[in-house]
KEZANU-43485 format. One record per residue: residue in three letters; y, z, x of N, C-alpha, C in turn. Coordinates in pm, whole numbers, padded with zeros to 5 digits, always signed. Each point is the difference from the previous one (the first is absolute). Layout:
// residues N
ALAYZXYZXYZX ...
This chain:
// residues 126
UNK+04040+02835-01558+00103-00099+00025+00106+00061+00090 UNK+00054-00079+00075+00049+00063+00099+00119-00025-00009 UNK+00150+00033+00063+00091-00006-00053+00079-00154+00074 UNK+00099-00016-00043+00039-00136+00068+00152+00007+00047 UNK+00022+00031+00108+00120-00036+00073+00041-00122-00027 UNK+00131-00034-00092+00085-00142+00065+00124+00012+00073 UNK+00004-00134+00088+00043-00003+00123+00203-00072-00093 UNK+00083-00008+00057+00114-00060-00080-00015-00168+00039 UNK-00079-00032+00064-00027-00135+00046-00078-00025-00153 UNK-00120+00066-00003-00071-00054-00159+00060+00022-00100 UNK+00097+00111-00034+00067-00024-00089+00064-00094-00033 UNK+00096-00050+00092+00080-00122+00010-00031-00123-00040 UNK-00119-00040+00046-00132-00077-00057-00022+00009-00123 UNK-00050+00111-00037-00058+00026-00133+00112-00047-00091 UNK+00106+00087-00005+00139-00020-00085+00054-00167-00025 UNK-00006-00035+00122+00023-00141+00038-00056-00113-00045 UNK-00112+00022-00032-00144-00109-00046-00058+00036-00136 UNK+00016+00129+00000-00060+00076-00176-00146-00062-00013 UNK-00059+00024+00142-00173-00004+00002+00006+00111+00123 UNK-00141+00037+00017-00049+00122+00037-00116+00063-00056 UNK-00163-00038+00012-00049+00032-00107-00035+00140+00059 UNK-00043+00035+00146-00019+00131+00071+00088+00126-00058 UNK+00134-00065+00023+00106+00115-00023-00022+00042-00197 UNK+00012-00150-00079-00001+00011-00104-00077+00130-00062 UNK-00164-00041+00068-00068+00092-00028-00021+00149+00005 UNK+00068+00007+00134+00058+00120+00052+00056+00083-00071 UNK+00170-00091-00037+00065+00074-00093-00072+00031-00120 UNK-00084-00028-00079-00045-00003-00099-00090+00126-00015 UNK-00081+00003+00127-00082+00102+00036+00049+00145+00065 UNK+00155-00006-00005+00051+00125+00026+00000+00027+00186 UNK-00025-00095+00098-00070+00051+00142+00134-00028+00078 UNK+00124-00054-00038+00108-00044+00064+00070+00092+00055 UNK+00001+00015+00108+00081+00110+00008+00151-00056+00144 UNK+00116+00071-00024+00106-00087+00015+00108+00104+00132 UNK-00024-00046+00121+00079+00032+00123+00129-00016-00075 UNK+00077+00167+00005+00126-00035-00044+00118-00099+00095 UNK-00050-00009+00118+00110-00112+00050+00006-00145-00025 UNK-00169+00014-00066+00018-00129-00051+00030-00032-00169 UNK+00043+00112-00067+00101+00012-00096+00124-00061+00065 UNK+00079+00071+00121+00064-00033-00001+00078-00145+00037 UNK-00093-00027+00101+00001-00159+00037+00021-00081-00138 UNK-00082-00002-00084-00002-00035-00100+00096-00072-00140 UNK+00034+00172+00010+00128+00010-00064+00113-00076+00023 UNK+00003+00009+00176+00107-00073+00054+00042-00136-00002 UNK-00111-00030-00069-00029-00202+00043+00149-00021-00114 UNK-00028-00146+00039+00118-00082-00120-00087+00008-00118 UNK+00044+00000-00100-00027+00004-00120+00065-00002-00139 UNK+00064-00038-00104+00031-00001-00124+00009+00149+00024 UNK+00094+00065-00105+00003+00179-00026-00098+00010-00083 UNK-00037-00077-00114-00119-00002-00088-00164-00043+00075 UNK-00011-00047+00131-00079+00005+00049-00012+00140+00069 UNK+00112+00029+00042-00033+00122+00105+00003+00100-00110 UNK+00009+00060-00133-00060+00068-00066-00117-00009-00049 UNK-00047-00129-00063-00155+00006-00016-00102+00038+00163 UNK+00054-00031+00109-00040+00055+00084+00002+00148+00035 UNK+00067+00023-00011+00013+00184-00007-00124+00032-00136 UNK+00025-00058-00099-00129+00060-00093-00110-00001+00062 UNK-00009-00142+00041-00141-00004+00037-00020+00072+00143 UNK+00044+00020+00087+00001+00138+00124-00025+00078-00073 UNK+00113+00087-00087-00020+00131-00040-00149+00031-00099 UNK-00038-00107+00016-00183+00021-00041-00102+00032+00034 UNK+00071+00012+00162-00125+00022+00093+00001+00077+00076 UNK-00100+00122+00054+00053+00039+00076+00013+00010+00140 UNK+00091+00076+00040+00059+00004+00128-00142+00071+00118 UNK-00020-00073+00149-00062+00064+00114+00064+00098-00008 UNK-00083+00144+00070+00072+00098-00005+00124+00001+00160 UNK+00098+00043+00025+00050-00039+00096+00129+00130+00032 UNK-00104+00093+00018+00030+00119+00056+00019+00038+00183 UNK+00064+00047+00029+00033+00012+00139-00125-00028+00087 UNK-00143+00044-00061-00120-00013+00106-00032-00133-00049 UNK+00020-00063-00118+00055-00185+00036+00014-00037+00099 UNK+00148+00037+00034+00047-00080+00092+00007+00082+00153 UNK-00055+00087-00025-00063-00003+00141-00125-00079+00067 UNK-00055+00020-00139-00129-00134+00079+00032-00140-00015 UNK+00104-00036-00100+00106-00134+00066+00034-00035+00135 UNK+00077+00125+00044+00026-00036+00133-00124+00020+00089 UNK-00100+00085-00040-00140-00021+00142-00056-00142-00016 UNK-00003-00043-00129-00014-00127+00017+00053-00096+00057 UNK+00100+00042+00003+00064-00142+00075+00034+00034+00136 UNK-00032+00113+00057+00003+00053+00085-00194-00023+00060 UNK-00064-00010-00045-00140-00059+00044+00002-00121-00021 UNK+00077-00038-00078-00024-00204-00011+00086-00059+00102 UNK+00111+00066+00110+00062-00025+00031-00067+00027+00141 UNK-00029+00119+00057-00118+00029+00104-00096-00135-00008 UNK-00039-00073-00109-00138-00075+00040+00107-00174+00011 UNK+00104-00016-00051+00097-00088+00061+00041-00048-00127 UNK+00012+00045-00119+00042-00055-00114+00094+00079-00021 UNK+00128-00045-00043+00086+00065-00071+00078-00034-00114 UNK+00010+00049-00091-00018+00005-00136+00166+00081-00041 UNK+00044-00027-00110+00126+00039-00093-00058+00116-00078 UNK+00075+00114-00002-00014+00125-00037-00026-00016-00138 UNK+00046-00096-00092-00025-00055-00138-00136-00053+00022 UNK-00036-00067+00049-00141-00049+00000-00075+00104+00108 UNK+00001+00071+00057-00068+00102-00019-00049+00085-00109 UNK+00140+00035-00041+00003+00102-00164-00148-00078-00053 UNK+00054-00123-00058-00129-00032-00111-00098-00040+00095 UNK-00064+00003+00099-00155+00004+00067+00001+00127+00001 UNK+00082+00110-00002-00079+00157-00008+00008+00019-00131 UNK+00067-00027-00101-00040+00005-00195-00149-00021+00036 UNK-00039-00131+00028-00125-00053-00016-00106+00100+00067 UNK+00036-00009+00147-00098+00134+00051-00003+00157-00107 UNK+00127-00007-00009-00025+00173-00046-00081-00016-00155 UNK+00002-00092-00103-00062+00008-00066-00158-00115-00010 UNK-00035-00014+00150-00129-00042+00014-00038-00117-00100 UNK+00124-00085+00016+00019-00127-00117+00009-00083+00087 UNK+00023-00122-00081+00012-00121+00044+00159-00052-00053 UNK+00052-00116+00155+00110-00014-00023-00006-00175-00024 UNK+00075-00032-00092+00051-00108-00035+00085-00039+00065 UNK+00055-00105+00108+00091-00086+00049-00038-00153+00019 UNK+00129-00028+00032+00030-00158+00048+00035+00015+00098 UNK+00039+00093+00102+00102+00041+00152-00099-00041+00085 UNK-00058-00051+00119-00067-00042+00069-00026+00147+00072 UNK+00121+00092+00051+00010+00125+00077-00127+00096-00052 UNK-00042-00006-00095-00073+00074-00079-00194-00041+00032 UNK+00018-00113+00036-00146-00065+00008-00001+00104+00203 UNK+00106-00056+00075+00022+00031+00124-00025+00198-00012 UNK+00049+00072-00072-00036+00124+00001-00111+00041-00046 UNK-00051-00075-00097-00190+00026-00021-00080-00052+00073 UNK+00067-00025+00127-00155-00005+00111+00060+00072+00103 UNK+00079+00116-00010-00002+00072+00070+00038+00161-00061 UNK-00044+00017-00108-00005+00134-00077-00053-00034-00112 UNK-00053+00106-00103-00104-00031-00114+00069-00071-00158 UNK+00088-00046+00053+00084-00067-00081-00075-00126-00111 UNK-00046+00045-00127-00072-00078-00060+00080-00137-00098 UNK+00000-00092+00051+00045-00097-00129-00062-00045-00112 UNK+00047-00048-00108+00000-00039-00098+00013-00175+00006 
């Protein structure tokens, strides 16, 4: 089983609708694994204080892409090759298409940008 990148677009969704049977399963199955910027996006939304703590539980459940300096160096070649072939892309949505690459997973979104970068790098969706 392979691991599962979500995007803060599906979260938003997910949270929003309280269906999701992909992700559901996901979480359940341990494969979630969570771009810390999209913790932080997250966090940031409007929310109740009692929402944005059960949200922090449920983050702090999962864990984090690793996102060490040779991260984000291949952040920026990425977007530095997606940008060479005429796409250009937000350093945040880069981040989580290289989570997904670096752990040879599949990414969960709703962002349209994301369909546009998997036909031009090995960018697998969900």
């Amino acid at each position: 089983m392979s691991a599962l990148v979500v995007d803060t677009s599906s979260w938003v969704a997910y949270l929003g609708r309280g269906d999701g049977d992909l992700l559901d399963e996901a979480l359940d199955e341990g494969r979630v694994r969570l771009p810390p910027l999209v913790a932080a996006e997250l966090i940031s939304g409007r929310m109740t204080p009692g929402q944005r703590d059960a949200l922090e539980h449920l983050l702090s459940d999962l864990p984090l892409c690793a996102a060490g300096l040779d991260h984000w160096v291949r952040v920026g070649r990425l977007r530095a090759a997606l940008a060479a072939r005429g796409l250009s892309v937000s350093t945040p949505d880069a981040h989580v298409a290289q989570c997904a690459l670096d752990l040879r997973g599949a990414l969960l979104t709703e962002d349209g940008v994301f369909a546009r970068m998997a036909r031009l790098v090995p960018l697998r969706l969900a």
